[in-house]
C-alpha positions as CSV (number, residue, x, y, z in Angstrom):
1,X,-52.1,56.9,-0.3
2,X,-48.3,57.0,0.0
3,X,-47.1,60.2,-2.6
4,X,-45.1,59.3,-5.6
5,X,-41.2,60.2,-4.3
6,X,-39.5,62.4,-6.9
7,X,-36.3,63.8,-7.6
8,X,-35.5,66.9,-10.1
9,X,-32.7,66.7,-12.0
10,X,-31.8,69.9,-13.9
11,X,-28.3,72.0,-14.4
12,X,-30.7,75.6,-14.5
13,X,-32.3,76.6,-11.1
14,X,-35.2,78.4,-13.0
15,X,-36.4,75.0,-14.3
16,X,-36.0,73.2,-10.9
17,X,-38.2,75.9,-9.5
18,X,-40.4,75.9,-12.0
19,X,-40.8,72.3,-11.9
20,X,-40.7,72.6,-8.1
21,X,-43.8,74.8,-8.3
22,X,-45.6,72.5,-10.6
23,X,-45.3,69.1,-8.6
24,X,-45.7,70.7,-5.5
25,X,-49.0,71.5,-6.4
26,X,-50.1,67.7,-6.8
27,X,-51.2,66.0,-3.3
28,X,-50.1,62.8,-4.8
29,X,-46.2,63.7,-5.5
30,X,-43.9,64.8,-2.8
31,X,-40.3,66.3,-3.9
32,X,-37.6,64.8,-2.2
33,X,-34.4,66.5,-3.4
34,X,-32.7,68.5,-6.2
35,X,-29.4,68.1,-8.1
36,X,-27.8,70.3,-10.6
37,X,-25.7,67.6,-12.6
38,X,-25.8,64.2,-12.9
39,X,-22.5,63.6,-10.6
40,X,-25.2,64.7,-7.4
41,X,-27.7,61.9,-8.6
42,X,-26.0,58.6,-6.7
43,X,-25.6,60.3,-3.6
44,X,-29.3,62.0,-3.3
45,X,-31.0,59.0,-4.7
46,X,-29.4,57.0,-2.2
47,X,-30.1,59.7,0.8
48,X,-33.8,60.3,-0.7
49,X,-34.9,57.3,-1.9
50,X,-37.1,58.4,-5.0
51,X,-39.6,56.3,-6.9
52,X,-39.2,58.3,-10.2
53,X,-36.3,61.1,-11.2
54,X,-37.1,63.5,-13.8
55,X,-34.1,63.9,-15.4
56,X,-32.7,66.5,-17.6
57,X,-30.5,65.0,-20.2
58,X,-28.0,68.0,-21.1
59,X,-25.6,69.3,-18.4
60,X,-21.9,70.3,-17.8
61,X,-20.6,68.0,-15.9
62,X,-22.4,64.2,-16.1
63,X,-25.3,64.9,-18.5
64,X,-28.3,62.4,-17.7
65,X,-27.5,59.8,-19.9
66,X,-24.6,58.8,-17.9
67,X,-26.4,59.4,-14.6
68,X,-29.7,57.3,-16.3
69,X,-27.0,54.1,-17.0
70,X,-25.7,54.9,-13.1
71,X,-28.8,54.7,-11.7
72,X,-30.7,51.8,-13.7
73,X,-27.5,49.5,-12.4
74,X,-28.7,49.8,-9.3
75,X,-31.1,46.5,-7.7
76,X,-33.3,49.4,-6.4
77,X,-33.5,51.6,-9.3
78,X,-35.9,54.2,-9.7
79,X,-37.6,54.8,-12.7
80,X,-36.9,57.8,-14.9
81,X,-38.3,60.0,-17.2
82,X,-35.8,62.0,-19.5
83,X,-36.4,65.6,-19.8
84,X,-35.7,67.2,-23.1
85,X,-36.5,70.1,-26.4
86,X,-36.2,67.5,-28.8
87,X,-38.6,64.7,-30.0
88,X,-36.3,62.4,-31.7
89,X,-32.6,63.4,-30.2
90,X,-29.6,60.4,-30.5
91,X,-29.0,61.3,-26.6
92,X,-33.0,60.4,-25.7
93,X,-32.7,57.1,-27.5
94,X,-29.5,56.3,-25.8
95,X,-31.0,57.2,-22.6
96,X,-34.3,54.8,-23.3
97,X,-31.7,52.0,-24.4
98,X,-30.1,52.4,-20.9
99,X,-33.8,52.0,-18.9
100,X,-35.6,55.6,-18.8
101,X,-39.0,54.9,-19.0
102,X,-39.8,57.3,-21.4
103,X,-39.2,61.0,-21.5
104,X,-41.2,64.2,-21.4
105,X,-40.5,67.9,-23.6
106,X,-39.8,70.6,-21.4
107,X,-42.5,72.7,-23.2
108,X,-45.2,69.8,-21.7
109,X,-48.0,71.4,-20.2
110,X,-47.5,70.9,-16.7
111,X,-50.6,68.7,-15.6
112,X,-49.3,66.4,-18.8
113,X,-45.2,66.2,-16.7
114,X,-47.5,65.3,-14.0
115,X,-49.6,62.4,-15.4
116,X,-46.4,61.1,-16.8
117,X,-44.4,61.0,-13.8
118,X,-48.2,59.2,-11.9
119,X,-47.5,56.9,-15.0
120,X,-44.1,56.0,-14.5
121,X,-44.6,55.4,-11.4
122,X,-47.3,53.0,-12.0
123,X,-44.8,50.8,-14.4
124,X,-46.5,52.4,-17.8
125,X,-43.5,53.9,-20.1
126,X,-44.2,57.3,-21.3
127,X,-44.1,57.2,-24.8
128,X,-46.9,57.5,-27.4
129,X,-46.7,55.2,-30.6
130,X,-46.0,58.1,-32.2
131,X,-43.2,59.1,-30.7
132,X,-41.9,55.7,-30.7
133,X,-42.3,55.5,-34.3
134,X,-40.1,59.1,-34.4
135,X,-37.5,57.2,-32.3
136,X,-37.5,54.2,-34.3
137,X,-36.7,56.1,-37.3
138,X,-34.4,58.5,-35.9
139,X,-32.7,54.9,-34.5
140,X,-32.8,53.4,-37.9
141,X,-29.7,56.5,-39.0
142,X,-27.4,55.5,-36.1
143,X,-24.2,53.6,-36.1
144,X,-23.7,49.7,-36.1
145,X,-27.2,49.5,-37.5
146,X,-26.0,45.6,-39.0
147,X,-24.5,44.8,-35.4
148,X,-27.5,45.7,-33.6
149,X,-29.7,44.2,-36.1
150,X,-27.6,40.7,-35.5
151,X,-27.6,41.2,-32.2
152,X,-31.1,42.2,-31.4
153,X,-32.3,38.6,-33.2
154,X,-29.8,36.8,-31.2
155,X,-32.0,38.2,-28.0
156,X,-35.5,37.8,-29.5
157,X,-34.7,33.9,-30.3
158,X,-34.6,33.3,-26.7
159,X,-38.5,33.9,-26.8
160,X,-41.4,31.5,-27.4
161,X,-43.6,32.0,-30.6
162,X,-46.3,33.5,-27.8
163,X,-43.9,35.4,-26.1
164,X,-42.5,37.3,-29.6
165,X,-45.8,37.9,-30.6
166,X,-46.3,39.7,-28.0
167,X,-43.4,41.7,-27.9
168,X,-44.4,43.1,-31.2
169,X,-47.2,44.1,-30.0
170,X,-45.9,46.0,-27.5
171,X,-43.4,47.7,-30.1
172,X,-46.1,48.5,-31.5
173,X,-47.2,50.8,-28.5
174,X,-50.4,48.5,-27.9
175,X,-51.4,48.4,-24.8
176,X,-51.9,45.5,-22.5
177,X,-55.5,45.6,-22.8
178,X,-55.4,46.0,-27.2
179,X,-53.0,43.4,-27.0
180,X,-55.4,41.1,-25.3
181,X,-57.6,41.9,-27.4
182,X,-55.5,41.4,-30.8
183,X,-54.1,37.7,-29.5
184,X,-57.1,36.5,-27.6
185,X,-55.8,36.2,-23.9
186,X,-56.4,37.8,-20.6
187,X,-54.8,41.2,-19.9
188,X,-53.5,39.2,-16.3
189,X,-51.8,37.0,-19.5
190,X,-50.4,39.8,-21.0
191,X,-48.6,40.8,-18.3
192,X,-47.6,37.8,-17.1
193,X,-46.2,37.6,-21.2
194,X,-44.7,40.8,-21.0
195,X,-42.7,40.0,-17.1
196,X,-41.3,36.9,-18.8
197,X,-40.1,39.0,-21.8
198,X,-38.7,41.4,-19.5
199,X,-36.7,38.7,-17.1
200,X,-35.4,36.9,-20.4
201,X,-34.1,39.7,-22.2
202,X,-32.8,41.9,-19.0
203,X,-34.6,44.6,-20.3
204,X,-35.9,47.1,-17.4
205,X,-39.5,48.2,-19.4
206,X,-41.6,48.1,-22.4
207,X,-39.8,51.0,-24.0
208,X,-36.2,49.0,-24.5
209,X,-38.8,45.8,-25.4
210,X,-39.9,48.1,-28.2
211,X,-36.4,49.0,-28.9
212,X,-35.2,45.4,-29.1
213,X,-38.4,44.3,-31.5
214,X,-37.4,46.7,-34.1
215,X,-33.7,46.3,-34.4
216,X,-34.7,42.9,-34.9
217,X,-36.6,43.9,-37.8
218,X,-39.9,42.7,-36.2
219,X,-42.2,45.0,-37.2
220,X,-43.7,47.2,-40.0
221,X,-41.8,49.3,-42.0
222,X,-38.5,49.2,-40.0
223,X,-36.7,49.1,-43.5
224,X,-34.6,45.6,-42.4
């Protein structure tokens, strides 16, 4: 089996070796390069070629939020998974708004970093319902929320009846095999459901479909 490509992005060299140590250990993952700010990330990516970047989201010089809306521009974009201290922090959410696929604490156990990034790299976002429900409510104090609101319905009334129901499932943090299950289709369905959502709304992954679904007010106790 080909190893998961992966590069570590962190501004403090114990954490890169740290997190060296860890994913070195796993036959499956194979560490391609290191940066130590977010203005290194264009260049390595494109030398190294990673299929996910663990990405830490507070440095001096370009923190990863910029570096995460950088890198999700590009046609070959690897996925990534922000690294952080905080569950619900405004700089995460921006950073899943701009295409991370979810994003790990740094106080994770380490065989859990690794099963996300094996996720990640498999298309499955890295965010429990939970979480996402912290997010959603940490999103709900932010600015603009009418804007956003407006806006985010003006995007969802592209989709089909079928195709909304199932992108409130998914903000929801279902599954694709609950949400066959809840709408009576085939999880082959689903995902053809969810690559049609995805391709409609430009959205890069079930984590900004989420996102989009409740600024829209779609689903339970969003308070719109």
């Amino acid at each position: 089996m080909t190893p998961i490509r992966l590069l570590l992005v962190d501004d403090d060299p114990l954490v890169r070796a740290g997190l060296a140590f860890m994913m070195g250990g796993a036959d499956d993952l194979e560490i391609v390069g290191e940066a130590a700010d977010g203005s290194e990330v264009d260049e390595l990516v494109e030398r190294t070629r990673p299929d996910v970047v663990l990405m830490d989201i507070r440095m001096p010089n370009v923190d990863g939020l910029a570096a995460t809306e950088r890198l999700r521009e590009r046609k070959d974009a690897p996925q990534v998974v922000v690294l952080t201290t905080f569950h619900a922090d405004e700089q995460v959410l921006r950073a899943l708004r701009a295409g991370a696929a979810g994003f790990v604490l740094k106080d994770t156990p380490p065989a859990d970093i690794i099963e996300a990034v094996r996720r990640v790299a498999a298309g499955d976002p890295v965010l429990s319902p939970t979480v996402t429900r912290q997010l959603m409510a940490h999103a709900a104090g932010g600015s603009g929320p009418d804007t956003r609101h407006a806006t985010a319905r003006r995007r969802i009334a592209a989709l089909n009846d079928r195709e909304r129901e199932v992108a409130v499932a998914v903000g929801q943090g279902h599954s694709n095999a609950e949400i066959a299950r809840e709408l009576f289709m085939s999880v082959a369905t689903v995902k053809t459901h969810v690559s049609r959502i995805l391709a409609k709304l430009d959205l890069n992954n079930r984590v900004q479909i989420a996102l989009l679904t409740y600024d829209a007010g779609l689903l339970e106790g969003d308070g719109h």
